[in-house]
C-alpha positions as CSV (number, residue, x, y, z in Angstrom):
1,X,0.0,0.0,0.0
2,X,1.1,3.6,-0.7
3,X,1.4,6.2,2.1
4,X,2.8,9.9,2.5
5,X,6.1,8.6,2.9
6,X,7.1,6.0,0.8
7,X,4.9,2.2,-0.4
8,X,4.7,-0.6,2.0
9,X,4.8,-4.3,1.1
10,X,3.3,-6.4,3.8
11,X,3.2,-10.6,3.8
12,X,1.8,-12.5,6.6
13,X,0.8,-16.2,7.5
14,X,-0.3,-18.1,10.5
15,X,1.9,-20.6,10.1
16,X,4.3,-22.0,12.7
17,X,6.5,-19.4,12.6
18,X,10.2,-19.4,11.9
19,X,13.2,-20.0,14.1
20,X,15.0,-17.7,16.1
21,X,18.2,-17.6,14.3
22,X,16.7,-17.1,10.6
23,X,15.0,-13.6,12.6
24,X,18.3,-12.7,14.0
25,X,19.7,-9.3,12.0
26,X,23.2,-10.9,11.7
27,X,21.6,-14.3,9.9
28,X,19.1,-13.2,7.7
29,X,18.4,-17.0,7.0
30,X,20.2,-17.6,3.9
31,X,20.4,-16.4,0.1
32,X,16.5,-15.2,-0.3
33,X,16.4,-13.2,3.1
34,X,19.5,-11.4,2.7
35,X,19.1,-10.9,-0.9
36,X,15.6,-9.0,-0.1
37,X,17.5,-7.0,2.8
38,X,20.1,-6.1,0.6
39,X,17.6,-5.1,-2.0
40,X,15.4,-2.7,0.6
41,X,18.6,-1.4,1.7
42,X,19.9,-0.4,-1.8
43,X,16.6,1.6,-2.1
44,X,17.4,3.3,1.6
45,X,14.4,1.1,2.8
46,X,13.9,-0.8,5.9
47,X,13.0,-4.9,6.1
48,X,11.3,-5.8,8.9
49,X,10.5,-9.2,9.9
50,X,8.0,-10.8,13.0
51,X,7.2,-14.5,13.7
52,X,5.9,-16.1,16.4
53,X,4.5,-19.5,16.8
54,X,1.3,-18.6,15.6
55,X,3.2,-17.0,11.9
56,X,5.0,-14.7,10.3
57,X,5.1,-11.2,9.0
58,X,7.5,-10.0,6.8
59,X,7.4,-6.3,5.9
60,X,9.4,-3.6,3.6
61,X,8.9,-0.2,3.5
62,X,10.4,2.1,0.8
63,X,10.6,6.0,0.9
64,X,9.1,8.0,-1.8
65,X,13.0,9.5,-2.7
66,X,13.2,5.6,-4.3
67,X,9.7,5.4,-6.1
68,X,9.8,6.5,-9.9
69,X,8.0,9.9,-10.2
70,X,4.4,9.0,-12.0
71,X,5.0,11.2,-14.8
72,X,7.6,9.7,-15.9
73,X,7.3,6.6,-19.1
74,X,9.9,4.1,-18.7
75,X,9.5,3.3,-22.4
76,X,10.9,6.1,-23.6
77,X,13.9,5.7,-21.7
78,X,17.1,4.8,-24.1
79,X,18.2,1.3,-22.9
């Protein structure tokens, strides 16, 4: 969803949640989690992630500075 500052992308589940060191900041949990943290950091963003044993949420929020201005028609660009 867009807001003032920036879009949010939010994915949850009520799974079973996942284990404590794929959540920790220092183990992203392999390839796919770091890969989308170093992704949402590249666009000054912020990765956030929540599980419990009831599921998880995982959640990226990226400021408007690193959204394409509407106006703009990629299509026109020179490649």
């Amino acid at each position: 969803y867009g807001h003032r500052h920036g879009a949010t992308l939010r994915i949850e589940d009520n799974g079973i949640g996942m284990p404590d060191k794929i959540r920790e900041s220092e183990a992203l949990g392999g390839l796919g989690m770091r890969n989308m943290q170093e992704r949402i950091e590249h666009l000054h963003g912020k990765l956030s992630i929540f599980s419990t044993g009831t599921g998880t949420i995982v959640e990226a929020t990226v400021p408007l500075t690193s959204m394409m201005n509407p106006r703009e028609d990629r299509r026109k660009q020179p490649v």
